[in-house]
C-alpha positions in Angstrom: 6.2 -1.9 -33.1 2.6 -2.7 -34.1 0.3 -2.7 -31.4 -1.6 -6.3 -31.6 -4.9 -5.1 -30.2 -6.2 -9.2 -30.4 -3.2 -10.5 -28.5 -4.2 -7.3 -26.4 -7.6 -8.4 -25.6 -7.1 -11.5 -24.8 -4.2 -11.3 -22.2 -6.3 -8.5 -20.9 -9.6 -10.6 -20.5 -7.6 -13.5 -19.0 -6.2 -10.9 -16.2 -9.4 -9.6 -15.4 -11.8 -13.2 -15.4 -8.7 -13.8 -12.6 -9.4 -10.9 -10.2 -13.3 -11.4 -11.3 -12.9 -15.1 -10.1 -11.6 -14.4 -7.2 -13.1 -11.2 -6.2 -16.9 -13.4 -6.4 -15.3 -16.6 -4.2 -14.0 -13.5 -1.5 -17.6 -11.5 -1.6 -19.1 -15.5 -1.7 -17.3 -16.1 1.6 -17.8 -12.5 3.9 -20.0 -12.4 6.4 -23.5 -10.0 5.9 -22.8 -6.5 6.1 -23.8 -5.8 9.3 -21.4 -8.3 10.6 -19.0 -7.4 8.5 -19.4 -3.8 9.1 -19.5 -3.9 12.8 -16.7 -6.1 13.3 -14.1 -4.6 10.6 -13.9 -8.0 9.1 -11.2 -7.8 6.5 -9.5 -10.6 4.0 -6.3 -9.7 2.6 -5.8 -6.6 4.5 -9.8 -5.3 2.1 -12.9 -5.3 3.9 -16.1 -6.3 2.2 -17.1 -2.8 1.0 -13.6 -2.7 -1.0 -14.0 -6.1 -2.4 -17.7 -5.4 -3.6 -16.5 -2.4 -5.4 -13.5 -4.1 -6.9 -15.5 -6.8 -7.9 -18.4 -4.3 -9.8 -15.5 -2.2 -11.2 -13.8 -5.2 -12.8 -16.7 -7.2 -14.0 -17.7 -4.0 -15.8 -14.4 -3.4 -17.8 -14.8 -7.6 -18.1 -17.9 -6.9 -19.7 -16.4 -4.5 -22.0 -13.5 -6.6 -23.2 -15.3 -9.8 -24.3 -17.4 -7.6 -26.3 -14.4 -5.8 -28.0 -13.0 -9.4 -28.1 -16.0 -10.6 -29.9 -15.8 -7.8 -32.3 -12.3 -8.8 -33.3 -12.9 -12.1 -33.5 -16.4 -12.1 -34.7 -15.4 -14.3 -38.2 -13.5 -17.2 -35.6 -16.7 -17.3 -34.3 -19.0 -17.1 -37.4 -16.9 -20.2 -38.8 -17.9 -22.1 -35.6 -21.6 -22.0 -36.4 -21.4 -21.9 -40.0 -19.7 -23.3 -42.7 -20.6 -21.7 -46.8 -20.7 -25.3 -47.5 -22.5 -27.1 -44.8 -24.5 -24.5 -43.6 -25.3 -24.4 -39.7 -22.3 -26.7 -38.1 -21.9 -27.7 -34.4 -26.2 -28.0 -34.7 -25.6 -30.2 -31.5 -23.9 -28.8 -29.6 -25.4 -25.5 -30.1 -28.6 -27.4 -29.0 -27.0 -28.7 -25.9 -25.3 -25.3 -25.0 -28.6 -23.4 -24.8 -30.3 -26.2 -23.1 -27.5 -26.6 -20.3 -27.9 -22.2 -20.1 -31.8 -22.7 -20.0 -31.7 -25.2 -17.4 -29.4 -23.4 -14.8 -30.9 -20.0 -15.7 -35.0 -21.2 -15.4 -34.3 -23.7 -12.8 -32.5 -20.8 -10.5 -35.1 -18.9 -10.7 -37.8 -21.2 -9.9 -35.1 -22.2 -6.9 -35.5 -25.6 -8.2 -33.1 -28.2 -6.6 -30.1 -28.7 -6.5 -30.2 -25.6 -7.8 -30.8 -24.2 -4.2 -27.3 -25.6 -2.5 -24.9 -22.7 -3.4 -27.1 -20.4 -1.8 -28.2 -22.1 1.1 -24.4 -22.8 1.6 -23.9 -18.8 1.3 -26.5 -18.7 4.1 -24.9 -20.9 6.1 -21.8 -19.4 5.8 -23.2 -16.2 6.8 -24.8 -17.5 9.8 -21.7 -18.9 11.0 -19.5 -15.2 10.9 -23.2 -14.2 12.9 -22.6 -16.5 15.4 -18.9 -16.3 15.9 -19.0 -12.0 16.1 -20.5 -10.2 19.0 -23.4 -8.3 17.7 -23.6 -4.7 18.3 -27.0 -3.3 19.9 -29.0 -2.6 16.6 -28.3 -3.7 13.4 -25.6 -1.2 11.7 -25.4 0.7 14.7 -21.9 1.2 13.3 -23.6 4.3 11.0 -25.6 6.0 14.2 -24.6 9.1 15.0 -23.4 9.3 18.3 -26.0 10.9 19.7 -28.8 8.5 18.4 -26.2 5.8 19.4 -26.6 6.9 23.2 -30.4 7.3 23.0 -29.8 3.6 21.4 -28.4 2.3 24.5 -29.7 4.3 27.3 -27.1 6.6 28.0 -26.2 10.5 27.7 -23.5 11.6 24.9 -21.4 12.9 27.9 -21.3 9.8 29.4 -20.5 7.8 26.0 -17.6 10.6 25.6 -16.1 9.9 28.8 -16.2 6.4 29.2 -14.6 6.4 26.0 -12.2 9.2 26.7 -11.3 6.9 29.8 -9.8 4.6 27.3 -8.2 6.7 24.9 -10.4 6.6 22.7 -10.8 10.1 21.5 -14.2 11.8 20.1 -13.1 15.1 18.0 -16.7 15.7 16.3 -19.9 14.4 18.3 -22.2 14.6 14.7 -19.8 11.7 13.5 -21.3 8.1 13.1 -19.6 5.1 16.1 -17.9 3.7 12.3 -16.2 7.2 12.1 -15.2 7.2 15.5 -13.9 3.6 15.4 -12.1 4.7 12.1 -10.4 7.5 13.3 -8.9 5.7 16.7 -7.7 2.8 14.2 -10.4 0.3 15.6 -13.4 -1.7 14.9 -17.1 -0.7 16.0 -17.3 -3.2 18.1 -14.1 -2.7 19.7 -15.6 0.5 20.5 -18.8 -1.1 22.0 -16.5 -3.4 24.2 -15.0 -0.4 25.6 -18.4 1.0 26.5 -19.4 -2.0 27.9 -16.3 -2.1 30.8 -17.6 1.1 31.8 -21.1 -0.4 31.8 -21.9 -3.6 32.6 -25.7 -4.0 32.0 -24.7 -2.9 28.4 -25.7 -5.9 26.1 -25.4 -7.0 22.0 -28.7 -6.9 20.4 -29.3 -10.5 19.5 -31.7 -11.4 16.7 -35.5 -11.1 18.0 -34.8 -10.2 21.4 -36.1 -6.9 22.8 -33.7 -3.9 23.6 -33.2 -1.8 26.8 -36.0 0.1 28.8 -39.1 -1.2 29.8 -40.6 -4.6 29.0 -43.5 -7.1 28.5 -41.4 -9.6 31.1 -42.5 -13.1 33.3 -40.5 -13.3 36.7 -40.8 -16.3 39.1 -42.4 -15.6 42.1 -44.2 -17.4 45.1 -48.3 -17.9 46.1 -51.2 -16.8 44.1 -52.3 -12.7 43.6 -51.3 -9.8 42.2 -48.2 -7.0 43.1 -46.0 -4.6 41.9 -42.1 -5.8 41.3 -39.5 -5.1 39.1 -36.3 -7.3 38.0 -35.0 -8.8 35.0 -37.8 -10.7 33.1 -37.8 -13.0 29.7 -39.7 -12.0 27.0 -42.4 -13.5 25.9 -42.3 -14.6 23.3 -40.1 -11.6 22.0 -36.8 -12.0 23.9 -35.1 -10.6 26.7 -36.0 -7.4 28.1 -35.9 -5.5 31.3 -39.6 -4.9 32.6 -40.7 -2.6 35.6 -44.8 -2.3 36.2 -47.8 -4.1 37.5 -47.9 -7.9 37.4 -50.4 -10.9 38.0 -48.4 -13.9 40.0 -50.2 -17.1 38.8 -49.1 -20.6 40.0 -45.2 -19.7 39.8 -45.9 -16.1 40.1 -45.5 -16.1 35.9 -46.4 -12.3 35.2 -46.8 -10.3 33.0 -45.1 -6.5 33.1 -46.7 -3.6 31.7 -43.9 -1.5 29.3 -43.0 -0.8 26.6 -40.4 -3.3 24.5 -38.0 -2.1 21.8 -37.0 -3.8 18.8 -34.8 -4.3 15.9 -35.9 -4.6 12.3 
């Protein structure tokens, strides 16, 4: 039997636009990758990595096809746009094709509205998996190793590996990444975080703009006018929440301000 390399083409290009269509709603709908990442977000047992690369893969043999489509059916096409006879055919609706493609295409990328909605949906989207997934304490902690993990967060590796131990959660190789880790126990990175933070209770999620651990610019309420030396929990001003420890000036409230150092996230 004669292979029909058209019939071919086409069946193939139709399977393909389906896994490319649905591949770009998925990757449309994940949250950003550090969300993703840290939470092992999945849809249809894939997480957003897999559906990325099965989304490049196939839109690259997609690619491919309508071009060896084209080639076989370059004269279909010719006889669209031009007739021996009549010379250029269609004439409007070639006009109104390119303008409809020059419209979308300019007005994009001048992020002219409405233009602008299907991206600040995506946005919006992504903010929601943000709010609805505990944050881990940097973004894409997940790829520390675990040593820079514990400087992250305060702590020693020995006290990570025990706490962790403590809940079977086993650590073969201390040069691998907390996403390795989390991998190799069958869990999540922030699974992994939660863990940590039963054993340690002033262990908190980074939260967008708000300092990290260690010593802090901080305000703390207080009583009378003057100056003194305290330490406590403190707000941030301005920057988030921090922990502060130093010298501070009490004014009215005994608002201060604490000498440290603050840490933050890019």
């Amino acid at each position: 039997m004669k292979f029909k390399m058209k019939g071919f083409a086409s069946l193939l290009l139709s399977m393909l636009f389906t896994v490319v269509a649905v591949s770009g709603v998925v990757l449309y709908l994940t949250p950003r990758g550090r969300t993703a990442n840290w939470s092992g977000w999945t849809m249809l047992g894939l997480d957003k990595h897999t559906w990325s690369t099965l989304h490049i893969n196939v839109c690259l043999l997609f690619f491919f096809i309508v071009g060896l489509h084209l080639l076989y059916n370059w004269k279909v096409l010719l006889s669209y746009i031009k007739k021996r006879s009549a010379g250029l055919n269609l004439k409007t609706e070639m006009v109104v094709a390119l303008l409809i493609t020059g419209a979308v295409t300019v007005g994009t990328i001048m992020h002219a509205p409405p233009l602008t909605a299907t991206a600040d949906l995506n946005e919006q989207i992504k903010d929601y998996w943000d709010q609805q997934t505990p944050s881990g304490p940097a973004p894409h902690a997940e790829e520390f190793s675990l040593e820079r993990f514990a400087s992250n967060i305060g702590y020693s590796v020995d006290e990570i590996c025990e706490a962790l131990s403590t809940e079977n959660i086993t650590v073969d190789n201390r040069e691998a990444t907390v996403g390795d880790i989390a991998l190799a126990n069958g869990l999540a990175p922030a699974q992994v975080f939660a863990a940590l933070q039963e054993h340690f209770p002033n262990l908190h999620s980074e939260q967008p703009g708000h300092a990290r651990g260690g010593q802090g610019m901080g305000s703390g309420m207080g009583s009378g006018m003057g100056s003194g030396m305290g330490s406590g929990m403190g707000q941030g001003k301005g920057m988030g929440q921090g922990r502060g420890m130093g010298m501070g000036q009490g004014r009215g409230m005994g608002q201060g301000r604490g000498m440290g150092q603050n840490q933050l996230d890019d």
